[in-house]
C-alpha positions as a Markdown table, in Angstrom:
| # | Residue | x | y | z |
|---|---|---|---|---|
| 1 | Unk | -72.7 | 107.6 | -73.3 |
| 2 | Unk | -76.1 | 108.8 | -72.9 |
| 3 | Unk | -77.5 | 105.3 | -74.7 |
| 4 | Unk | -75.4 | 103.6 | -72.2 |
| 5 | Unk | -76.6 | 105.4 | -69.0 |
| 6 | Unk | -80.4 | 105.3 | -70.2 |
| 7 | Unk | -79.9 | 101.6 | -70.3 |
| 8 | Unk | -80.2 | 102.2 | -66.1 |
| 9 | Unk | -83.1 | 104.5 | -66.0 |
| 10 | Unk | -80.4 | 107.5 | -65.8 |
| 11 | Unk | -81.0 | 110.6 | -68.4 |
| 12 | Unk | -78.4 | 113.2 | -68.4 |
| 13 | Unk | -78.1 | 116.1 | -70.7 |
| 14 | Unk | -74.0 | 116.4 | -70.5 |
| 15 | Unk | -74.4 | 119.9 | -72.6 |
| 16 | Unk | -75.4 | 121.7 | -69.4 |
| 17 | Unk | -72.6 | 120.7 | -67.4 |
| 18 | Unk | -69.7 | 121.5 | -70.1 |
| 19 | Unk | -69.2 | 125.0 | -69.9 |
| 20 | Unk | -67.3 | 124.4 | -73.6 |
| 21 | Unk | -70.8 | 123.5 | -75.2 |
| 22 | Unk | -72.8 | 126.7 | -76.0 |
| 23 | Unk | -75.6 | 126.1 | -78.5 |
| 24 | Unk | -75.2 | 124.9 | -81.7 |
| 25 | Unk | -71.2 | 124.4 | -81.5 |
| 26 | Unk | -71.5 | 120.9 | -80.3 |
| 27 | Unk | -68.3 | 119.0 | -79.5 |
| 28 | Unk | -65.9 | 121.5 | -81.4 |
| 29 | Unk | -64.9 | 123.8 | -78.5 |
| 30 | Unk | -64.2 | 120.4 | -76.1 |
| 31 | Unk | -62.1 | 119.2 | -79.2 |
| 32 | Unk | -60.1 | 122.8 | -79.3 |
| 33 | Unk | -59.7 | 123.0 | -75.6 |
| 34 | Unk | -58.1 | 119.1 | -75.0 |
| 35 | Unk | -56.0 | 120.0 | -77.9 |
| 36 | Unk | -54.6 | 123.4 | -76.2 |
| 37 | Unk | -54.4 | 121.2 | -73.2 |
| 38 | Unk | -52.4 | 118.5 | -74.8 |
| 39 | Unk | -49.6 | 121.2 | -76.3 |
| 40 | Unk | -50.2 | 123.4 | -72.8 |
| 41 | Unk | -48.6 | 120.0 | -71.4 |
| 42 | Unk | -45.9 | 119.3 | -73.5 |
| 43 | Unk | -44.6 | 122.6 | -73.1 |
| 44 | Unk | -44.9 | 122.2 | -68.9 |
| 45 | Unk | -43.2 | 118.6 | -69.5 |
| 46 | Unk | -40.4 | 120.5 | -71.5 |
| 47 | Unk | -39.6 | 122.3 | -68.5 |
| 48 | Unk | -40.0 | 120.0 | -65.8 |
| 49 | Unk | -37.8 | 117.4 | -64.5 |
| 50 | Unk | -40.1 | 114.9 | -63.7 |
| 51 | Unk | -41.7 | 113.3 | -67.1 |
| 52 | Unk | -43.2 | 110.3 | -65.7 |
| 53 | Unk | -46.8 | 108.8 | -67.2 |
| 54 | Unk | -48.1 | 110.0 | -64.1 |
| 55 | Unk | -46.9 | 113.9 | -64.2 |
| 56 | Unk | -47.9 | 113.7 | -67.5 |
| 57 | Unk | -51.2 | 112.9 | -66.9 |
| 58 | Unk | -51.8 | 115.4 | -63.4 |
| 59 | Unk | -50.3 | 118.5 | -66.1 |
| 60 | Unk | -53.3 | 117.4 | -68.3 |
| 61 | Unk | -55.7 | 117.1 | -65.9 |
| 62 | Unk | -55.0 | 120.6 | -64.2 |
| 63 | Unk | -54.5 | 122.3 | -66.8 |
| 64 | Unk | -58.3 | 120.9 | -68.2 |
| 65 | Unk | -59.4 | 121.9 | -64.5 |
| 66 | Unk | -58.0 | 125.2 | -65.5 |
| 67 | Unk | -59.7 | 126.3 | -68.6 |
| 68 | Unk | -63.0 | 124.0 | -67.4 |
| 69 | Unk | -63.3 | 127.2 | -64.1 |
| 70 | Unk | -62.1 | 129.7 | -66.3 |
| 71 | Unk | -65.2 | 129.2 | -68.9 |
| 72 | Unk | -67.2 | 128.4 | -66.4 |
| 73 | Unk | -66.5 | 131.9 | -64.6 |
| 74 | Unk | -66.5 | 132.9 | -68.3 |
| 75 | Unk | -69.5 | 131.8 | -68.9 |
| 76 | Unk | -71.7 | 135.4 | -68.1 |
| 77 | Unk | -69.0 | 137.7 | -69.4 |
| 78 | Unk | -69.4 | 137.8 | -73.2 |
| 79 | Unk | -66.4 | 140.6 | -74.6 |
| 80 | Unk | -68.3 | 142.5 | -78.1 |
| 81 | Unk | -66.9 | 141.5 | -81.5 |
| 82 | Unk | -65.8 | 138.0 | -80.6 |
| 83 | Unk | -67.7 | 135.0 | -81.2 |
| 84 | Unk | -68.5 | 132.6 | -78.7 |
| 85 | Unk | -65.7 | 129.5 | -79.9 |
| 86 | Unk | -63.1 | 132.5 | -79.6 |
| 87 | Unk | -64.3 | 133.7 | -76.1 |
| 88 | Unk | -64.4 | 129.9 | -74.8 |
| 89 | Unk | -60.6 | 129.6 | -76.5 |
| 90 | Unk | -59.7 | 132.9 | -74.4 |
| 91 | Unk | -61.0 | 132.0 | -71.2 |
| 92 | Unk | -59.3 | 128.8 | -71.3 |
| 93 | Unk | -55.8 | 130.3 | -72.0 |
| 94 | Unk | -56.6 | 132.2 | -68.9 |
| 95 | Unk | -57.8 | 129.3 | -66.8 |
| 96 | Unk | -54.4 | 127.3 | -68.7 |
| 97 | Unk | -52.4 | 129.8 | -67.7 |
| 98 | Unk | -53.0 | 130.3 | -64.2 |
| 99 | Unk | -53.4 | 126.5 | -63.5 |
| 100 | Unk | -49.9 | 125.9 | -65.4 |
| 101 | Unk | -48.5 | 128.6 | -63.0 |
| 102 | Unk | -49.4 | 126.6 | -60.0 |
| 103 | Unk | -47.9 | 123.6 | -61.3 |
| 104 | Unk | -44.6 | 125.0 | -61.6 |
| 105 | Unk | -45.2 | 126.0 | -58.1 |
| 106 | Unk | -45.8 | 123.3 | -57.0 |
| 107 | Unk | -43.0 | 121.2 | -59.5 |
| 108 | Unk | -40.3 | 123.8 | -57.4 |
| 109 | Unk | -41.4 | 123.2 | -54.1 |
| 110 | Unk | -41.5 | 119.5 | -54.7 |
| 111 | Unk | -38.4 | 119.3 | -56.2 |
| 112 | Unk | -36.4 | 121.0 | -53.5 |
């Protein structure tokens, strides 16, 4: 992507605006995250009634949106005797967990 976009004069360093890539961990945490994501959404899917490409896709997305604020609130708190790939795994099943929350919310309300 970045040999793409340098092709137009554009030079962006996407580690500083993953909150998931901290040092020398590269692409691992983004990797773990997407994959909690993915089972994060098959569970909401399991409970839902709706299981259309679409909702399948929104659950995805917020729950991403959910553990990409949580490490990115995250980001300055560091808790002692964890590493930093178990602290970003943490604070996404925060952000997850809250974010899935409000998608059953809202899954109720619409269904009504």
């Amino acid at each position: 992507m970045n040999d793409f976009l340098s092709l137009f004069g554009v030079y962006i360093n996407w580690s500083s605006y993953l909150p998931f890539a901290r040092g020398d961990l590269g692409t691992t945490p983004l990797l773990i995250v997407c994959a909690m994501c993915l089972a994060g959404t098959t569970i909401i899917n399991s409970y839902v009634r709706f299981s259309s490409l679409f909702n399948t896709v929104m659950n995805f997305s917020g729950l991403f949106a959910g553990a990409y604020i949580a490490n990115i609130l995250a980001r300055t708190y560091h808790i002692p005797g964890i590493d930093s790939m178990v602290m970003i795994a943490v604070a996404a099943n925060i952000g997850m967990a809250v974010a899935a929350m409000m998608l059953l919310v809202y899954y109720r309300n619409s269904a009504d």
